[in-house]
Structures are given as C-alpha cells and as structure tokens.
N, C-alpha and C positions, 0 to 999 in steps of 0.2 A: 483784477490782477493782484500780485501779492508781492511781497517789497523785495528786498534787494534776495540775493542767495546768499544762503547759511555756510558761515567755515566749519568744515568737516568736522572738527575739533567739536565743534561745538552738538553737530550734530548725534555726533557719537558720547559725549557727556551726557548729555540728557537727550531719550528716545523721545522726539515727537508725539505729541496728541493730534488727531485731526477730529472734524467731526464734519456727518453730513445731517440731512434733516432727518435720519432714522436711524443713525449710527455713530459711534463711539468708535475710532479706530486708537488703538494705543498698542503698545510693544507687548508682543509674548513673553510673555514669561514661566520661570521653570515651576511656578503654579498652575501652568494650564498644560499640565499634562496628561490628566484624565479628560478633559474636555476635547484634546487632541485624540486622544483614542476613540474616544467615540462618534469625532469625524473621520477617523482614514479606518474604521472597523466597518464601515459600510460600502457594501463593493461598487455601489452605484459612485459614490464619490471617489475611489480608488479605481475606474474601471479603464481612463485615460493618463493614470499618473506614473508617477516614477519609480513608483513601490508598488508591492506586494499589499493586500487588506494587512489591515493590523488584527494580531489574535490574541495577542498580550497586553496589559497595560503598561508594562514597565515599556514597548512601545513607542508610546505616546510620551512618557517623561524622559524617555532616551530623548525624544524628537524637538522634546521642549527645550531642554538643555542642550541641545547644538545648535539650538534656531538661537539663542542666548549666546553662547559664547560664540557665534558667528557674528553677533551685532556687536559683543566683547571685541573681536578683533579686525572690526571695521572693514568685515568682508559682505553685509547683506542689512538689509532692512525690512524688518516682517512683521508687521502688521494684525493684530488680533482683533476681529471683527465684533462688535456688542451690540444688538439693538439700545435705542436707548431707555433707559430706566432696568437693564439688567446688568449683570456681573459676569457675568458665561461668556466666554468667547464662545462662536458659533462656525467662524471660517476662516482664512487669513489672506490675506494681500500684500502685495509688497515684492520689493525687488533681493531677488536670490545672490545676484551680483551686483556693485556696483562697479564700475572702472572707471574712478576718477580724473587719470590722465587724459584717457579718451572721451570721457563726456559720455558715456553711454550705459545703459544698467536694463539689467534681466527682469520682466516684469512675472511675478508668479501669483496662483489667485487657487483658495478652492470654499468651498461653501456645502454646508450640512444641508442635506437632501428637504427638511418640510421647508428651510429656507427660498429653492428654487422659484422661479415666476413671479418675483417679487419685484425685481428691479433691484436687490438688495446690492449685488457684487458689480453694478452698473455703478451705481453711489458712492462705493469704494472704490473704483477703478476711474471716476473721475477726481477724487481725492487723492488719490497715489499719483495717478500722473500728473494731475496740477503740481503738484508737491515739488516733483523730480525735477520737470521745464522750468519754476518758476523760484523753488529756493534751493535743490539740487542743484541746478544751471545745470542740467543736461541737453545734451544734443540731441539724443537718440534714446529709445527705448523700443526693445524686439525683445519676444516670444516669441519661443517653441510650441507648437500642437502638433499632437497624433494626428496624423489623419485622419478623419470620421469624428473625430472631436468638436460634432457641430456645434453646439452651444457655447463653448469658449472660442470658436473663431468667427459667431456670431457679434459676441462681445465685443471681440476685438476688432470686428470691419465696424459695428457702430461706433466706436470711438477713432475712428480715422485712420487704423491698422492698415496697411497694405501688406500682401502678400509677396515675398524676396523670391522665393525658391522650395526647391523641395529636397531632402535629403532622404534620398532613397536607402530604406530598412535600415535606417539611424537606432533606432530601437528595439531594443528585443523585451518585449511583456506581456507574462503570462503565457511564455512557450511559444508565441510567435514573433517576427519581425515585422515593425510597423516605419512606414515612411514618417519622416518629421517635417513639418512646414513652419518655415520662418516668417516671421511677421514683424513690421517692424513700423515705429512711427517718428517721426523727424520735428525738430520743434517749432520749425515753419510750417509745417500741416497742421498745428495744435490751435485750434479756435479760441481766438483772444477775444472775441465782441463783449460787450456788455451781457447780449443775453445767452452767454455760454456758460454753461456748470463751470467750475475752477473749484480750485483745493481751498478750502476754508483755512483763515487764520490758524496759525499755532499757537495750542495754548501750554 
C-alpha cells in the first residue's frame, strides 16, 4: 500500500517518477518528440488509435508539446515508458483526463511494436493504476477500446476491468465506423493483499 494521497498542487509542481522492476516511468516531454514519431509512424501501433499513422516528424513534436502543456494545465497525466538503463521513451501510459471533483480519470497506454509480449505495458499499467487508487484517491478509472482491439482489452480484464457497455460506431477511423467499448475499474475491485503488484514509491 502507499501513503496518504497527493494535493494536486503538488502533483502538477512536480511530474511524478514511478518505477517497476523493468521500467522507468517519468513525464513526457517536449524532447521526446522524435521518439514519439517513431511510435505513432507505425501502423500496427496506430491501427486501434485515435489518429491517423504519423508521416511527419514535426508530428511527433506537435504531440509532445500538447501532452506537456496538457500536464501544464492540470488537464492529463502521461507517462513516458523507459526500460531501465536506457534514455528513449519507448511507449506511454497514463491518464488523458483526470476529473478531480468526480474522483475518476481516463486511463490511456500505447507501446512500440518489438516491445509487445513482454509484459512490458502490464508493469506500467499496474503502476499507473496503483498510483491513481492510492495517491490520486480515485474512485474510478475506465477506458475506451475499439472493438477488435483484442490485446488492450486483454490488459485491461487482467487487471480487474469490467466491461460497461458499448457505444455503437462511436468512431469513425480510417474511413470506417468502429463501436467503442467502455471498460471501467472501481477502487473496491482494486487488489490490496500483500501479494498484489501496486504503484512503487515516488521518487
């Protein structure tokens, strides 16, 4: 378990460090914008997302610097993924929205393709959500998936996600309209024992 929850104030002063036992999570920044590009320029990792592949780099530093001044104005918290002993961001995690009043925040996650089958964004996504239940004091945390989007709704039933609903052809990508499925997890479903992953110290 981890100690009391963090005042917002504080958490928006200075961006959180997490760490798991393979990774380095810490805040994007508007240096990781070719890093960025050359995650969302591959169509497998763009093939379920929100965008279009990236074909530019400017891109990628557009994408850095609004994930930055979104954390600027205490609208989202994102996550730059590192194995550890390297400097590259590789993927990102983290919540697109938070909503404070309500207790509840948007969980978002994507990861560079020789990354996959690793357990890598399993690592991070127990870290981000410990994080939100135990020093965010969140209630709630839900995602959105495409439909067909087996492996991030994978993820997310192994981590205690339940399925809400479906919102029919909520999205339209890549010239057609895709159903969107909510998912969502409650912080009394969130496994407190001793021997459950949780968010490592901040350092």
């Amino acid at each position: 378990m981890l100690g009391v929850a963090v005042d917002a104030d504080e958490v928006f002063r200075v961006m959180p460090v997490l760490r798991t036992r393979r990774l380095v999570l810490r805040g994007v920044a508007e240096g990781d914008g070719q890093a960025l590009f050359e995650l969302f320029s591959d169509d497998a990792v763009t093939a379920y997302y929100a965008w279009d592949t990236f074909t530019d780099p400017r891109q990628g530093r557009e994408l850095a610097a609004a994930t930055v001044e979104q954390y600027r104005q205490r609208q989202a918290l994102r996550w730059g993924l590192l194995p550890v002993g390297t400097d590259r961001i590789v993927g990102t995690c983290g919540y697109t929205r938070w909503a404070r009043e309500h207790r509840y925040a948007v969980l978002g996650f994507d990861l560079a393709r020789r990354f996959w089958g690793q357990g890598l964004m399993s690592e991070a996504a127990t870290a981000v959500i410990g994080y939100g239940f135990e020093q965010l004091d969140l209630n709630r945390i839900e995602a959105t998936v495409l439909a067909g989007n087996l492996p991030s709704i994978a993820l997310l039933t192994r981590h205690g996600f339940t399925l809400e609903g479906r919102l029919a052809q909520r999205a339209r990508h890549r010239g057609t309209f895709h159903d969107i499925h909510m998912y969502a997890l409650l912080k009394s479903a969130w496994p407190t024992t001793d021997s459950t992953p949780s968010a490592p110290p901040r350092t």
